[in-house]
C-alpha positions in Angstrom: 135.3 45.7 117.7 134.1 43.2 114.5 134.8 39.5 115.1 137.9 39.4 113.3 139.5 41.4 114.9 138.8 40.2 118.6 139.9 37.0 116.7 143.0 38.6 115.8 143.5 40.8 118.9 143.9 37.0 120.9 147.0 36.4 118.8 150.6 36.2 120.9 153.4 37.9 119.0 156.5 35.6 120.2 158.3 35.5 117.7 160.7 38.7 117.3 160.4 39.5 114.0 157.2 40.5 111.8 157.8 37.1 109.4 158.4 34.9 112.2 155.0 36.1 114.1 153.1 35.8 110.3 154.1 32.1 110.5 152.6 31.4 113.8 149.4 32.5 113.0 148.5 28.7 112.5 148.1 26.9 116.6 150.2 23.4 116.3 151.7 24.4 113.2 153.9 20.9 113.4 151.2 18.8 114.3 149.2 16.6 112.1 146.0 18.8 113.0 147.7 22.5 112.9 144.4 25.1 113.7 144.7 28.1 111.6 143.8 31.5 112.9 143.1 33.4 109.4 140.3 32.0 108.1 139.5 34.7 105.9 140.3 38.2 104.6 138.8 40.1 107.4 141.3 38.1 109.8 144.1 38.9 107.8 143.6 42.5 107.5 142.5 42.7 111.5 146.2 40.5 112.3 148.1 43.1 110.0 146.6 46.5 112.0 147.2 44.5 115.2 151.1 44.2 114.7 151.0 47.9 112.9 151.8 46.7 109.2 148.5 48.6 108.6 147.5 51.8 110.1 143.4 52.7 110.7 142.8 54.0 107.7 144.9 51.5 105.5 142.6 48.8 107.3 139.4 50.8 106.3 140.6 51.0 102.7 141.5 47.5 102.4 138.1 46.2 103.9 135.9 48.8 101.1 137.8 47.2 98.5 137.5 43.5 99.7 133.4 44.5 100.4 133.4 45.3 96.2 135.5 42.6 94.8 134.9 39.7 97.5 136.9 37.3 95.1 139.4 39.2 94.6 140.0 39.4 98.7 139.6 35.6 98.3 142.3 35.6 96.3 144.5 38.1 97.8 144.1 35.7 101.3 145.0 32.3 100.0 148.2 34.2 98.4 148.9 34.6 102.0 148.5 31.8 103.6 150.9 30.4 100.9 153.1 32.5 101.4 153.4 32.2 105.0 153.5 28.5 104.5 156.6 28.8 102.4 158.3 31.0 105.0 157.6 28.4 107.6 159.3 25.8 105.4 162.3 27.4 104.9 162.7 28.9 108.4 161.8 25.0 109.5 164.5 23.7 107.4 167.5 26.3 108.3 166.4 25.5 112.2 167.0 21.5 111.8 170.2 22.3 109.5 168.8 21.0 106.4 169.3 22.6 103.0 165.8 25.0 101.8 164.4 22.8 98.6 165.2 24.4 95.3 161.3 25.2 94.4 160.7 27.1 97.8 163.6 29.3 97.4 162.8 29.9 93.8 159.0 30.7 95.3 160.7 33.0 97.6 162.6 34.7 95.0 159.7 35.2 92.8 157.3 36.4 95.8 160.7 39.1 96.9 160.6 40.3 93.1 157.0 41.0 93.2 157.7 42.3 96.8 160.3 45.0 96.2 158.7 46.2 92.6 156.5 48.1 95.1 159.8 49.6 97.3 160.3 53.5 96.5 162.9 55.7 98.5 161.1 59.1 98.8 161.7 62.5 100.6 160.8 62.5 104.4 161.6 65.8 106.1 165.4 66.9 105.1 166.2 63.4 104.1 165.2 60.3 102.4 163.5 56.6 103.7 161.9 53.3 102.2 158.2 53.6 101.6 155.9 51.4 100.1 154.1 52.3 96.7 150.4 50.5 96.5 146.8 51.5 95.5 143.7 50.4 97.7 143.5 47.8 95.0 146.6 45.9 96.3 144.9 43.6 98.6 147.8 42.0 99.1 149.7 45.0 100.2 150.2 43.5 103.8 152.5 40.9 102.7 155.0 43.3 101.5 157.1 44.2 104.3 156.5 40.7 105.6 158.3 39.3 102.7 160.7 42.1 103.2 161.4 41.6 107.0 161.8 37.4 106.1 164.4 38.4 103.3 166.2 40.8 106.0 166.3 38.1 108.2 167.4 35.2 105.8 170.6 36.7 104.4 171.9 37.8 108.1 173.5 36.5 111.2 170.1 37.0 112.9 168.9 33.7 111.3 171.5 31.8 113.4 169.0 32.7 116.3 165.9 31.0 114.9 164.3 28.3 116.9 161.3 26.4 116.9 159.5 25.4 120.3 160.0 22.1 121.5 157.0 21.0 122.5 156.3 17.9 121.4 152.6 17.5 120.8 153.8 19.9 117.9 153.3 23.3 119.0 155.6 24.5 116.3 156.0 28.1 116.4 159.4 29.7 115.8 160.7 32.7 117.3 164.5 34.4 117.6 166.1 33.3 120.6 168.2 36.7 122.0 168.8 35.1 125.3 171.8 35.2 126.4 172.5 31.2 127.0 171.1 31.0 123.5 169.0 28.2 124.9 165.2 29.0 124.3 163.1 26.0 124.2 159.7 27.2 124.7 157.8 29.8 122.0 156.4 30.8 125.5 157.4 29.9 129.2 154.1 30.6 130.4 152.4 28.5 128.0 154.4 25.3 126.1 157.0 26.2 129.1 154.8 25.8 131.9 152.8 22.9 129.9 156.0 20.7 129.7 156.9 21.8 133.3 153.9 20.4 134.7 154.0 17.4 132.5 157.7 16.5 134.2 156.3 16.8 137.8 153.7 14.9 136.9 155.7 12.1 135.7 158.4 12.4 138.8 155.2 12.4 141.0 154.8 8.6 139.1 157.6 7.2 139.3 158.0 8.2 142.6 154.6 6.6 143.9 155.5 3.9 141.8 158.9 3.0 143.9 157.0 3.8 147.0 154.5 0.9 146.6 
């Protein structure tokens, strides 16, 4: 297994859809130091076979091409990590109830109208299905049915669900919350959850010394 994709491989998928996941590929993603976890091509390539939007040999493809034209992979990553930071913004901003700025959702319109150009419906078996169109040369292939999935989620009922964990050193990731109480705080229990948990009892544990003295 390369680096990258050990590196990519440690990656938590909490968030419940494929768009919401891409945006929490960045630790403390609210915080003033937010740590990102694709620091290059390679990363982004080894994160998109590890949640399946690339199969084996879509991954080999993708890394030949990036070995011949290094700046073009270059380019191909900082389009994503732009793009992913837009989709955080506007998820962020429909989660606190404000309205998305005019210039990301006109960024998201453009990035969807570059997005779908690539959409085909084609003959699978006795019927017909979505498929994408690309050429090994589309090193930005990956972010097509990310874009996709964040435009599915944007214009239905599902984005009612979105939340963003409450930890307050700034954790930041979002997720979907399909609980039933509709009352997720945590992008994990057994990590912010159990952080904050501890922190509590700590505090009680205080207080409670504290008044005993």
């Amino acid at each position: 297994m390369t680096a990258s994709a050990r590196f990519a491989s440690d990656l938590k998928l909490v968030g419940g859809e494929l768009c919401l996941d891409f945006a929490n590929t960045v630790d403390w993603h609210a915080s003033k130091s937010p740590q990102e976890r694709l620091n290059d091509y390679g990363s982004l390539v080894s994160w998109s076979r590890e949640v399946g939007v690339l199969d084996d040999a879509a991954e080999r493809r993708l890394r030949r091409e990036a070995g011949r034209h290094p700046a073009q992979a270059s380019k191909a990553w900082k389009q994503a990590i732009a793009v992913r930071e837009l989709l955080y913004r506007v998820f962020v901003a429909l989660i606190h109830g404000r309205q998305v700025d005019a210039s990301d959702l006109e960024r998201l319109n453009q990035t969807l109208s570059d997005t779908l150009r690539h959409l085909r419906v084609v003959h699978e078996g006795d019927g017909l299905e979505w498929r994408w169109a690309g050429t090994p040369q589309d090193l930005e292939q990956m972010l097509w049915p990310i874009v996709r999935s964040a435009a599915d989620l944007l214009t239905s009922d599902r984005r009612l669900k979105l939340g963003q964990c409450a930890d307050d050193r700034g954790c930041g990731w979002l997720f979907l919350d399909t609980s039933k109480s509709h009352g997720r705080r945590w992008c994990a229990m057994e990590d912010c959850g159990n952080r904050a948990k501890a922190r509590r009892h700590y505090q009680r544990s205080r207080r409670q010394g504290a008044v005993g003295r």
